[in-house]
C-alpha positions as CSV (number, residue, x, y, z in Angstrom):
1,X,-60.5,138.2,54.2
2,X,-58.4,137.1,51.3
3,X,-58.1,139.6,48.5
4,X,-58.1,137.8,45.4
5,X,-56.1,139.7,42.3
6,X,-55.6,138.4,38.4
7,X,-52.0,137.6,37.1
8,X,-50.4,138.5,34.0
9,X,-51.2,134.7,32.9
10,X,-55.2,134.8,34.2
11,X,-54.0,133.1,37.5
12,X,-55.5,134.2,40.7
13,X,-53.2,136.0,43.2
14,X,-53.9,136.0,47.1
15,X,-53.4,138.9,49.0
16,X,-54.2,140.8,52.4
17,X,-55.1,144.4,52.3
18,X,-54.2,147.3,54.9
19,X,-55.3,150.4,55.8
20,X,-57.2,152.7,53.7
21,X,-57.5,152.2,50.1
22,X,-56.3,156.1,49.1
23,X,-53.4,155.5,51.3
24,X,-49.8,155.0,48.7
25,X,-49.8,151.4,48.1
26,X,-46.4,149.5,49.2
27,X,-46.9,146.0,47.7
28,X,-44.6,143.4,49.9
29,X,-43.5,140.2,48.4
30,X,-41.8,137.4,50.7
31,X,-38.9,135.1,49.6
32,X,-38.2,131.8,48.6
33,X,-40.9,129.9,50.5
34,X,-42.6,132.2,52.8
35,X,-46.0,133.4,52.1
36,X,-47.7,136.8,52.8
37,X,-48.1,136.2,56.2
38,X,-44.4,136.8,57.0
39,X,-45.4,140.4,56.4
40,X,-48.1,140.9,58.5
41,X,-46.7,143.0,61.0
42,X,-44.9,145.1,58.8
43,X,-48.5,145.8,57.1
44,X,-50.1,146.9,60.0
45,X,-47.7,149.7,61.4
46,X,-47.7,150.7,57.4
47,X,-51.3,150.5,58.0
48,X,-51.0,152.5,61.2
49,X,-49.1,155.3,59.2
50,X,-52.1,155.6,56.8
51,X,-50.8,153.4,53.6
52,X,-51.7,150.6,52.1
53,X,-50.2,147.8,52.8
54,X,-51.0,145.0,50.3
55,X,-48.9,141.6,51.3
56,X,-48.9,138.9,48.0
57,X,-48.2,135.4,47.5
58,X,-46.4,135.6,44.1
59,X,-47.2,132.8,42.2
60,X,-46.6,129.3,42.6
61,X,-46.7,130.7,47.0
62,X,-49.2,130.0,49.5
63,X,-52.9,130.3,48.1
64,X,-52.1,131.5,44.9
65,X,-52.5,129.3,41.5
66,X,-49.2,127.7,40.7
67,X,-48.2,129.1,37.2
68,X,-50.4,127.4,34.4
69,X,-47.5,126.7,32.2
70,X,-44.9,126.1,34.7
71,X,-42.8,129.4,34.5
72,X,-41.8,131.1,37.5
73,X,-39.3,133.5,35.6
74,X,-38.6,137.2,36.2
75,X,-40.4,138.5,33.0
76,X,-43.6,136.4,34.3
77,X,-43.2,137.4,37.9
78,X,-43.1,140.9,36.5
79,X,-46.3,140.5,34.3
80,X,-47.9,139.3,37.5
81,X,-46.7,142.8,39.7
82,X,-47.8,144.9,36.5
83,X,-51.2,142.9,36.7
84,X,-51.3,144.2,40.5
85,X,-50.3,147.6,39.9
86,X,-53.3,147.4,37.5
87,X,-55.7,146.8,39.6
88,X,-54.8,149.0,42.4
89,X,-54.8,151.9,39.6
90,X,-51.6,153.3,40.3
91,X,-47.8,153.1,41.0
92,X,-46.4,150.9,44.2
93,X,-43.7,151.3,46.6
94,X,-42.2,147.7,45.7
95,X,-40.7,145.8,48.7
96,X,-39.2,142.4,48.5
97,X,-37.4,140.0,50.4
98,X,-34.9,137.6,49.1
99,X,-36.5,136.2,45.5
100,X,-39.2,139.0,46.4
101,X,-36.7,141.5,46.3
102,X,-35.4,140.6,43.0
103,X,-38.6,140.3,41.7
104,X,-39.5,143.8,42.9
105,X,-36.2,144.7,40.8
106,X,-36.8,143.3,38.2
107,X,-40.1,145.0,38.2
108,X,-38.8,148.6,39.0
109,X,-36.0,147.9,36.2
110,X,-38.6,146.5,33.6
111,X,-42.2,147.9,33.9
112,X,-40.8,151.2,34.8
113,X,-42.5,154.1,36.8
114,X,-45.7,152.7,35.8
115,X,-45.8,149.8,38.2
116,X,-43.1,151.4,40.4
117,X,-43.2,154.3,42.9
118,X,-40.5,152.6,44.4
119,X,-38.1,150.1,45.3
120,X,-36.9,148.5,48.3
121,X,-35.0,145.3,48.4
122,X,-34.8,143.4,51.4
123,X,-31.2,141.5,52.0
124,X,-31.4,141.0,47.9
125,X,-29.1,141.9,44.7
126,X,-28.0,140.4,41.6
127,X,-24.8,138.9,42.6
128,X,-25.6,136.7,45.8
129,X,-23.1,134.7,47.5
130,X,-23.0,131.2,46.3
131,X,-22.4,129.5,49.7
132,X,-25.3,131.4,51.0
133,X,-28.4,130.7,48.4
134,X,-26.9,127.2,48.7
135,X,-27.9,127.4,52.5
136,X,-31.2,128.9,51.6
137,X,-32.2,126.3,48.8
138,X,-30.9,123.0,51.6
139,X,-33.5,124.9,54.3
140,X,-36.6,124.7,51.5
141,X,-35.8,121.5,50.4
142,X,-39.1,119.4,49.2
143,X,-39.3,115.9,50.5
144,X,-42.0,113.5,47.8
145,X,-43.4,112.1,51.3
146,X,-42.8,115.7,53.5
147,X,-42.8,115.7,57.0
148,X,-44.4,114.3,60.2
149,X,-45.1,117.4,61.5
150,X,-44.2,121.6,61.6
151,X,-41.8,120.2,64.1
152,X,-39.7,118.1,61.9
153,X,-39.7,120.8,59.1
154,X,-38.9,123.5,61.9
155,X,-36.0,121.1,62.9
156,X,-34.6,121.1,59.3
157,X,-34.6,124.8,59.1
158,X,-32.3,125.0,62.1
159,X,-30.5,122.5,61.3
160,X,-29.7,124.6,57.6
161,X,-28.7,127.6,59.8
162,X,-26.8,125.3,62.2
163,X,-28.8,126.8,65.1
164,X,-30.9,125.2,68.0
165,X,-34.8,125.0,67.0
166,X,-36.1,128.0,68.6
167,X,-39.0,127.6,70.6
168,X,-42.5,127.8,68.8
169,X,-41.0,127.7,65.8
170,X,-42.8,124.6,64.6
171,X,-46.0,126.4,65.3
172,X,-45.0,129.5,63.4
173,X,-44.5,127.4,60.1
174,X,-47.8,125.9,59.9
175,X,-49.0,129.4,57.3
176,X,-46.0,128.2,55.4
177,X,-47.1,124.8,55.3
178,X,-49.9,122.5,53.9
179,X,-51.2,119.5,55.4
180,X,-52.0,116.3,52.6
181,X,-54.9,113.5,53.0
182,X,-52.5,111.2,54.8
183,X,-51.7,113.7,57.7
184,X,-47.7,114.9,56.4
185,X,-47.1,118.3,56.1
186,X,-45.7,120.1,52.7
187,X,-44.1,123.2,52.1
188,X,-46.7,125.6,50.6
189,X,-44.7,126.2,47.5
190,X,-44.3,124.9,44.2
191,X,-40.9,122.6,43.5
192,X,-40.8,123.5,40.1
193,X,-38.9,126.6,41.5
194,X,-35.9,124.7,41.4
195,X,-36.2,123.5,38.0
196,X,-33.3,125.9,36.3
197,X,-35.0,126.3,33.1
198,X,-37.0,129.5,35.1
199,X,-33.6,131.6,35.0
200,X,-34.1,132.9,38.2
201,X,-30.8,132.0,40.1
202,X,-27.4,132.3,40.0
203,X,-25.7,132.9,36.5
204,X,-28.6,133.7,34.3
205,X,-30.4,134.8,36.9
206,X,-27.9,137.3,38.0
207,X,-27.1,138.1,34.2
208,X,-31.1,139.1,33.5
209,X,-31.3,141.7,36.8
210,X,-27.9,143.3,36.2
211,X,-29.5,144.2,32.7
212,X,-32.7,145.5,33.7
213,X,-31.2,147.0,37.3
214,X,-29.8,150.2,35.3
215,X,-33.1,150.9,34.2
216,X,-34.7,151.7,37.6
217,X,-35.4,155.5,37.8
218,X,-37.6,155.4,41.2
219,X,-36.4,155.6,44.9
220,X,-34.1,152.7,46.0
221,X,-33.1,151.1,49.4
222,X,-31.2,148.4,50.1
223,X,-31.8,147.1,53.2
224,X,-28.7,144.5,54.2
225,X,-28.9,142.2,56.7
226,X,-25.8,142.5,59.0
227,X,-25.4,138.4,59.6
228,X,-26.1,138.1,56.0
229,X,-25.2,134.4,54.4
230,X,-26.2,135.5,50.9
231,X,-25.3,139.5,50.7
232,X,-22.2,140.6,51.1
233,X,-19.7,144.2,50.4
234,X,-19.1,143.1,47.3
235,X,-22.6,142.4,45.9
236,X,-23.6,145.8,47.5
237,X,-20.9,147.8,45.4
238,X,-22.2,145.4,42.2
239,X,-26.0,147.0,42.3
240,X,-24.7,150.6,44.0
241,X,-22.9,151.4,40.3
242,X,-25.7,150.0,38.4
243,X,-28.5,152.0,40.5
244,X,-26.1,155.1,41.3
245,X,-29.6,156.7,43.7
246,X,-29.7,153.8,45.8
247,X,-29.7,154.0,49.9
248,X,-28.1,151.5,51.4
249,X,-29.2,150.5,55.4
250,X,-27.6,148.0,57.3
251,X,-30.0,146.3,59.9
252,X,-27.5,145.4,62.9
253,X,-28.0,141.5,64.0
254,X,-29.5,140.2,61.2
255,X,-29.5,137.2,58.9
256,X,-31.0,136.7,55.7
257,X,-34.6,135.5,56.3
258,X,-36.0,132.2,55.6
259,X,-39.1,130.4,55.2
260,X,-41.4,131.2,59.0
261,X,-39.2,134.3,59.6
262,X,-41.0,137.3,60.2
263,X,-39.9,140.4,58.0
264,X,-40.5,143.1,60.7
265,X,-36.9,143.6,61.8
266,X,-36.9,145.3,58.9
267,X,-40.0,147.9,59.7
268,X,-38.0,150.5,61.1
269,X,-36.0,150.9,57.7
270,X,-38.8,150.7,55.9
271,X,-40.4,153.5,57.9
272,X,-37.5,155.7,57.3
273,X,-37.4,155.4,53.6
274,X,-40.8,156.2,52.9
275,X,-41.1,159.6,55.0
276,X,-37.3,160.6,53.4
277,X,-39.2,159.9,49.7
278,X,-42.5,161.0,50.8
279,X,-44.1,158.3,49.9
């Protein structure tokens, strides 16, 4: 059953909770595009270990409200994590892929401890490769009149990451994706994402988390995706001397994640990090 929580504008915030509720909380945010479904299996074998897994559709994602003015920036994004953290009643283990790791740093880096029991970025730092986002904004792109079917959409994807469409992968994309009145299907996201006025890419983007990255006092892991298109050595160094206690783990084989990916390759690391903190 969908878990409904209040944002830091009044907006409603869908989520799926795991395991039992005095468990430590480890909130997981996807990226560009994906919803909290791409989580799913993660949640369970944190579930499993006897946390509490809570999966979110930040806002303007999936089921949630889109933002009521428009802004999907990082100080709003944070409101909306510090909204969560709220409600739960305590500090989270913050874990992020892509734009949902750079929110979760910008949360751990701006709300403080308070919000914060952790940080865990998934295949995410301040300065990305430009090649790479590019490929990640041409997979998400949003047609006016979408597309025929999963199929088609799942065919664009691949066709970003110059790979074959895998098989099923149509099918997979369907939580990611909404169907209109007249039968197309729509990515379930908001387009005003890509309206740069929200600060959240490259440049000012970038500028905004290496400011507030300094600031984060918790646990960090970086979890870098071998394959990666977006991270690469020298990005890692970047955020390593502005967060001098952050773990770095490189998952062997793979790429940055996309919209219908599933973020479980990276449960193992995951695991590791919170028994090493405790957590």
């Amino acid at each position: 059953m969908t878990h409904w929580f209040t944002g830091g504008d009044g907006q409603r915030l869908a989520a799926d909770l795991y395991g039992p509720e005095d468990g430590t909380p480890v909130l997981l945010i996807g990226g560009m595009g994906q919803t909290r479904h791409s989580w799913r299996r993660v949640a369970l074998r944190l579930a499993d270990s006897g946390r509490r897994a809570i999966t979110l559709d930040f806002r303007g994602h999936g089921e949630s409200d889109r933002a009521p003015d428009g802004d999907y920036g990082y100080p709003r994004q944070v409101a909306d994590i510090a909204a969560v953290a709220g409600a739960v009643g305590r500090p989270m283990v913050l874990v992020g892929n892509s734009l949902g790791g750079k929110i979760s740093l910008a949360a751990a880096g701006s709300a403080g401890p308070e919000v914060a029991l952790a940080v865990a970025l998934v295949d995410a730092v301040p300065r990305s490769r430009p090649d790479g986002i590019a490929t990640v904004a041409q997979s998400t792109q949003i047609s006016s009149d979408g597309f025929a079917s999963p199929d088609e959409a799942a065919a664009q994807l691949a066709a970003a990451r110059g790979q074959a469409v895998a098989p099923g992968a149509g099918e997979r994309l369907r939580r990611n994706m909404r169907q209109s009145e007249d039968g197309r299907w729509h990515w379930h996201w908001d387009a005003g994402y890509r309206d740069p006025r929200h600060r959240i890419g490259l440049g000012a983007g970038s500028a905004y988390l290496e400011t507030v990255a300094p600031k984060v006092t918790v646990p960090a892991l970086l979890a870098w995706c071998e394959l990666s298109e977006v991270v690469d050595a020298d990005g890692v160094e970047a955020l390593r001397a502005l967060i001098p206690q952050l773990e770095v783990e490189v998952i062997p084989g793979a790429r940055h994640m996309l919209v219908g990916d599933e973020n479980d390759i990276f449960a193992d690391a995951l695991m590791r990090f919170l028994d090493r903190i405790g957590a």
